[in-house]
C-alpha positions as CSV (number, residue, x, y, z in Angstrom):
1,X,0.5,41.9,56.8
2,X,1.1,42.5,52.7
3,X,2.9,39.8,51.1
4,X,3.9,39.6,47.4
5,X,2.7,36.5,45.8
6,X,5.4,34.8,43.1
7,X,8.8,34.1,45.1
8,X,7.1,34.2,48.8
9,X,4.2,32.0,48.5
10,X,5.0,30.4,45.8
11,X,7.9,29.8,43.2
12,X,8.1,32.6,41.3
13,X,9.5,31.6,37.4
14,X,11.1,33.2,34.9
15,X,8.0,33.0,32.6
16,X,5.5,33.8,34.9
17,X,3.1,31.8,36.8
18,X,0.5,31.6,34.3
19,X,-2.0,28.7,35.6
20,X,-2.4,26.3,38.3
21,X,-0.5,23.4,36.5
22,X,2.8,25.9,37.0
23,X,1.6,26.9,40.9
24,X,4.4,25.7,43.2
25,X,3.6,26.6,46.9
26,X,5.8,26.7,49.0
27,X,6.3,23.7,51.7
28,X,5.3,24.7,54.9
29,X,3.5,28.5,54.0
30,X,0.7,27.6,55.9
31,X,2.5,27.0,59.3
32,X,3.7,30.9,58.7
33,X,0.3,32.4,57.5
34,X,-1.2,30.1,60.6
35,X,1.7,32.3,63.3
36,X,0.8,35.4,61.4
37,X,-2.9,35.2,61.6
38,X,-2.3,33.6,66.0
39,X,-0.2,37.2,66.1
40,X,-3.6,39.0,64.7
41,X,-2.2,39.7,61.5
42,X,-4.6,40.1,58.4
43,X,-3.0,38.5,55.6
44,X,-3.0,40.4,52.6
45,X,-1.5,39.3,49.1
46,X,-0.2,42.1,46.9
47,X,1.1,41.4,43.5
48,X,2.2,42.6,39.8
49,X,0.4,40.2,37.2
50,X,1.7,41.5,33.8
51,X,1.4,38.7,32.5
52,X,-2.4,39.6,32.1
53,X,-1.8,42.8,30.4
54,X,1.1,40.8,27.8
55,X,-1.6,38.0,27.0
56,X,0.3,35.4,28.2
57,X,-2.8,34.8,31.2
58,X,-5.8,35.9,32.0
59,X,-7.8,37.2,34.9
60,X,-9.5,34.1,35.5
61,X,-6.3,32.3,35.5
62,X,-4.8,34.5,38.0
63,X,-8.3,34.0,40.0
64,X,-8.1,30.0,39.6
65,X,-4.3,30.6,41.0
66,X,-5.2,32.7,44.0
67,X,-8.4,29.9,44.7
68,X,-6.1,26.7,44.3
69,X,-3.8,28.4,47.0
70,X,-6.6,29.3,49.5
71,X,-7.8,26.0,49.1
72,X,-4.5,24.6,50.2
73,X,-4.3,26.9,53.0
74,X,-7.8,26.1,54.2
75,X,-6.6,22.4,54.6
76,X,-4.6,23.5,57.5
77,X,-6.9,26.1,58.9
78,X,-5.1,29.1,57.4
79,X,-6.3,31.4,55.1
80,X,-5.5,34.7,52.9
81,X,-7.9,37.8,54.3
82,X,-7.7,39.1,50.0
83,X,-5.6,38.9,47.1
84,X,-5.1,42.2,45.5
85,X,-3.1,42.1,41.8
86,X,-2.4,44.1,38.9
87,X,-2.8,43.3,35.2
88,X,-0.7,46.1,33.7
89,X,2.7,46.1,32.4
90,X,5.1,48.5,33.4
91,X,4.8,50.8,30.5
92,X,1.1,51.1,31.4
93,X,2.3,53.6,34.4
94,X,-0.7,52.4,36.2
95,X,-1.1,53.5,39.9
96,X,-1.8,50.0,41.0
97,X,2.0,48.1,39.8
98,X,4.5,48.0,42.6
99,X,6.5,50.0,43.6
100,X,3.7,52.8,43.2
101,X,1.6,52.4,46.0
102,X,-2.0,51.5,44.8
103,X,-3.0,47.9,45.7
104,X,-1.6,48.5,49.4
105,X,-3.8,51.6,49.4
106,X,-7.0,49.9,48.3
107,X,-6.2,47.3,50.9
108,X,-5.4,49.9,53.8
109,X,-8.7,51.5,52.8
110,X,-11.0,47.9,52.1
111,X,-10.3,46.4,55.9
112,X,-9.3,50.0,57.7
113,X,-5.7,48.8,58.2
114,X,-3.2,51.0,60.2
115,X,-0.3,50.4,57.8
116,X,2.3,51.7,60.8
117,X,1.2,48.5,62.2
118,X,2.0,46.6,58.9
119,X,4.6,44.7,57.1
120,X,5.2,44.3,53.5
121,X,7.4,41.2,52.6
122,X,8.2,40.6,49.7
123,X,11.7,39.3,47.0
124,X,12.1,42.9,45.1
125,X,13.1,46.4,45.5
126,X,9.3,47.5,44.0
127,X,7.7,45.8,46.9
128,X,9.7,46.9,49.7
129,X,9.4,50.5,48.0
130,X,5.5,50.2,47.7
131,X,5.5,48.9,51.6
132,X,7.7,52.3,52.4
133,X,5.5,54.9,50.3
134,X,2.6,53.9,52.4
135,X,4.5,53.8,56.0
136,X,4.9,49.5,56.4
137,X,7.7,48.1,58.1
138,X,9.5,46.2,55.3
139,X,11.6,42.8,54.6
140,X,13.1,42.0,51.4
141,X,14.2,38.5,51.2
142,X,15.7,36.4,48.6
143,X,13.8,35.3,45.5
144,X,12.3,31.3,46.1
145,X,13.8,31.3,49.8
146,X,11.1,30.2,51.9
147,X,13.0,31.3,55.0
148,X,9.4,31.8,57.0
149,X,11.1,31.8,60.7
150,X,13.7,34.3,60.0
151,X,10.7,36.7,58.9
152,X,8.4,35.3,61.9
153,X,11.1,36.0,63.7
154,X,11.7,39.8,62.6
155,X,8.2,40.5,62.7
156,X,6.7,39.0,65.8
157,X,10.4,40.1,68.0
C-alpha cells in the first residue's frame, strides 16, 4: 500500500507542511493504517517535499515530521513500513517527484513488493499517475477528506 503523505495522512496546506508545530494528522488514520496492515498490507508513504529543495524546510524537518507521525501511530499499535520523499522541485526533472515513478520503484525494489498487488492513494493526478506507470491499482480522493472507509472499502472488496 503507497500513500501520499500531505492531504491523506495529514492536512496538506497551501504553504507546505514545513515542521511538526504545522503537522495536522488526521483523526482516526491509525484505525485505517491498523485494517490495512490486519489485510497484510505494507504501508508505504510516498511523497513530493519541495519545500526542501525551495529552502523553506529541511531534511531533518521532514524527518522530525515523518517520526512525530510514527510515534502517534505506535500509540495505537500501527505503524508506517517506510517513508519515501523527494526534495526537488519540479523544475529539477528529478526521477524521484511524482508522477515519474521513482520513489514507488525504490520501494517496490527495498521490500520485494508485487506492485500488481498494490495500491497508490493519494489527492492528485501526479500520484495516481506515478501508482499507474508502475502497475498499482489507484484511488484519487479529495484533498483533506479523510474518507478512510470508502477507500477501506474499495481496496479490501
Amino acid at each position: 500500500m503507497f500513500l501520499d503523505r500531505d492531504g491523506i495522512l495529514n492536512r496538506n496546506r497551501d504553504d507546505y507542511v514545513k515542521d511538526i508545530s504545522e503537522l495536522e494528522i488526521f483523526p482516526n488514520i491509525e484505525n485505517f493504517i491498523k485494517k490495512l496492515q490486519a489485510s497484510g498490507f505494507l504501508i508505504i508513504v510516498v511523497s513530493n517535499q519541495s519545500a526542501i529543495n525551495r529552502g523553506l524546510t529541511t531534511h531533518s524537518n521532514v524527518d522530525e515530521i515523518h517520526a512525530s507521525i510514527q510515534a502517534y501511530l505506535n500509540k495505537f499499535g500501527a505503524n508506517i513500513d517506510n517513508f519515501y520523499y523527494c526534495p526537488h522541485t519540479p523544475a529539477e526533472n528529478c526521477t524521484c517527484r511524482k508522477p515519474k515513478p521513482g520513489l514507488l520503484i525504490k520501494a517496490i525494489d527495498d521490500f520485494s513488493i508485487d506492485p500488481l498487488s498494490s495500491w497508490m492513494v493519494g489527492d492528485r493526478d501526479s500520484d495516481v499517475d506515478a501508482g499507474e506507470s508502475v502497475g498499482c491499482k489507484t484511488i484519487k480522493i479529495q484533498e483533506n477528506s479523510c474518507d478512510f472507509e470508502n477507500i477501506l472499502k474499495t481496496i479490501l472488496s
